[in-house]
C-alpha positions, 0 to 999 in steps of 0.5 A: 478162253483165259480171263485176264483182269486188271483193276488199277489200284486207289487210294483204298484199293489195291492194283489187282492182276489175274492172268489166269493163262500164266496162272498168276495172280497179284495184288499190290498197294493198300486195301482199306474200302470201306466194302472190300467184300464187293471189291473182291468179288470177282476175285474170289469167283474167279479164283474159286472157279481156278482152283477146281481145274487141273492146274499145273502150278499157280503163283499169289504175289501179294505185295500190300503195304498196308491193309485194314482187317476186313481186308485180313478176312479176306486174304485170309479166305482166299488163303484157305480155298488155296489150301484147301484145293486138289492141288494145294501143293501147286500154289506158290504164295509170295508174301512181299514187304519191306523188311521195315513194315512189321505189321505186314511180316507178322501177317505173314508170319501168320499165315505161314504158320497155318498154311501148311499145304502151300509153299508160303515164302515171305519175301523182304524186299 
């Protein structure tokens, strides 16, 4: 059986998609709770879980307009356990703004620079 999660976004949390039968996942809109940790939760098991299986390709659609650093931590966590599993060169990390958010392009510049295992494409949008 296939998980299948949405969690409507907030004024501090994100709209959240896993459709773990296309496997894809998406989150959109700002990141800002004061315990993004807890809000995440399920994500990061759900997603930890995913990356041990045999897989044939995963698509991340991250399209945040604004975010607060713990927030980074965690993108940046879940980042890494995209690049570091068996079939990192399966993952497609789409890394969507607006090309006038600034903050959020750096973010991603960032990360593409580290991540040298996934397909990281920054996408203006």
């Amino acid at each position: 059986m296939s998980l299948k999660l949405e969690k409507q976004k907030t004024d501090m949390t994100p709209y959240v998609l896993i459709d773990e039968l296309n496997e894809y996942m998406k989150l959109e809109g700002e990141s800002y709770h004061s315990n993004i940790i807890e809000f995440f939760e399920d994500v990061r098991i759900w997603l930890d879980g995913f990356l041990k299986t045999d897989f044939k390709h995963f698509t991340f659609d991250c399209q945040l307009m604004y975010f607060n650093s713990s927030t980074v931590k965690l993108l940046l966590n879940l980042l890494l356990d995209m690049e570091n599993s068996k079939n990192s060169e399966c993952i497609i990390v789409n890394w969507i703004t607006s090309g006038e958010n600034k903050m959020i392009i750096e973010c991603g510049e960032d990360f593409q620079e580290d991540l040298k295992n996934l397909t990281f494409n920054i996408v203006l949008s």
